[in-house]
C-alpha positions in Angstrom: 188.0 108.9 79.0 185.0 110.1 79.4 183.7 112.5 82.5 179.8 111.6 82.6 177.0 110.5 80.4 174.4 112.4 79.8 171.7 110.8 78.0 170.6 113.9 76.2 174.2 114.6 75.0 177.1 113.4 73.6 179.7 112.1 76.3 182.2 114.8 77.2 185.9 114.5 77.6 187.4 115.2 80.7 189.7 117.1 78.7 187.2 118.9 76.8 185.2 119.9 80.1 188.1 121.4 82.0 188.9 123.2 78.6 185.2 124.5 79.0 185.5 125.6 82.1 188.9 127.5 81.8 187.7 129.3 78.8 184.1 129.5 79.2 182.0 133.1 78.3 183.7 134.7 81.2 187.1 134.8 78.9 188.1 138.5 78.1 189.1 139.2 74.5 190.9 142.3 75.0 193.1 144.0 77.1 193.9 148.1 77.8 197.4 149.2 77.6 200.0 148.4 80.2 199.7 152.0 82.6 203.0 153.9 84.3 201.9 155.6 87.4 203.3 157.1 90.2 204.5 155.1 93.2 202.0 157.1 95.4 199.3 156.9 93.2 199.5 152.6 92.9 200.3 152.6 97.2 197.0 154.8 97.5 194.4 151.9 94.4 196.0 149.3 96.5 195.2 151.0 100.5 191.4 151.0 99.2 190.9 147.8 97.7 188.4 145.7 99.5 189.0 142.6 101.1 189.9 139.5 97.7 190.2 142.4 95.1 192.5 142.6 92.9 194.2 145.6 91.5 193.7 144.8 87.8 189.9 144.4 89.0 189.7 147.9 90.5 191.3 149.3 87.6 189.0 147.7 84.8 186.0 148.9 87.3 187.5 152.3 87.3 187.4 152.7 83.5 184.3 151.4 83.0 183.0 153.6 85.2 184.5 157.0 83.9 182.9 155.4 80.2 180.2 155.0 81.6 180.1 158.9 83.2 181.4 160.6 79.9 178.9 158.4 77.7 176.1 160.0 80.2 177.7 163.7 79.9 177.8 163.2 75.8 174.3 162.3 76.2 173.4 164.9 78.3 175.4 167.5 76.2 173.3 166.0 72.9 170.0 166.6 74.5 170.5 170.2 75.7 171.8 170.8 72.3 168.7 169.4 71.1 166.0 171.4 73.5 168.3 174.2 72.2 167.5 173.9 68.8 163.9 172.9 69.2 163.3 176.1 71.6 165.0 177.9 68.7 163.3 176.2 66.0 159.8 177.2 68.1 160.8 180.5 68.7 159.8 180.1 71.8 162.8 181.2 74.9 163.0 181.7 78.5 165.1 184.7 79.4 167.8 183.6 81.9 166.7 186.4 84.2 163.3 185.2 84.5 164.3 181.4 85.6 166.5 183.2 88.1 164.0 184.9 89.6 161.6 182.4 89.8 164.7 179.9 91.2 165.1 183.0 93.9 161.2 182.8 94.8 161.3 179.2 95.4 164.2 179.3 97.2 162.7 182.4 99.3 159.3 180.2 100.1 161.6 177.1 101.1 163.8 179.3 103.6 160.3 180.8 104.9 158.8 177.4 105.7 
């Protein structure tokens, strides 16, 4: 049986469409392991969920969110590592006291204004 006939294509099964359309590149291809949590904890995920969310939803937008954080924080880490070494490289430093005061007289200025 065939579903429709597109001129430009071969014809499709019916089969073969509804196949498509359950598997298409939505499909995920892994899974995180199964989680034991308090009752409390799963009561409290599930009193903020928004209206049609799911819980597994929520939780796989939770973890990609803390990646995404500690992928910024390794990359923020990396690059003061990195102005470190250069500044040492240069010889060239900034005594702490001096940013402090110069923090203190901007913040002076601003409470003045």
């Amino acid at each position: 049986m065939v579903c429709k006939e597109n001129l430009e294509a071969p014809p499709i099964a019916c089969d073969d469409a509804l196949q498509l359309q359950r598997t298409g590149p939505a499909m995920k291809s892994a899974s995180l392991p199964s989680l034991r949590v308090d009752p409390a904890l799963r009561e409290a995920a599930e009193a903020v969920l928004q209206e049609g969310e799911m819980l597994s939803s929520f939780v796989e937008h939770s973890v990609r969110a803390q990646v995404q954080q500690r992928q910024q924080q390794e990359a923020f880490i990396a690059r003061g590592l990195a102005s470190r070494d250069s500044a040492k490289a240069a010889g060239q430093y900034i005594d702490a006291t001096d940013v402090l005061a110069g923090l203190q007289s901007q913040l002076d200025k601003t409470r003045k204004s």
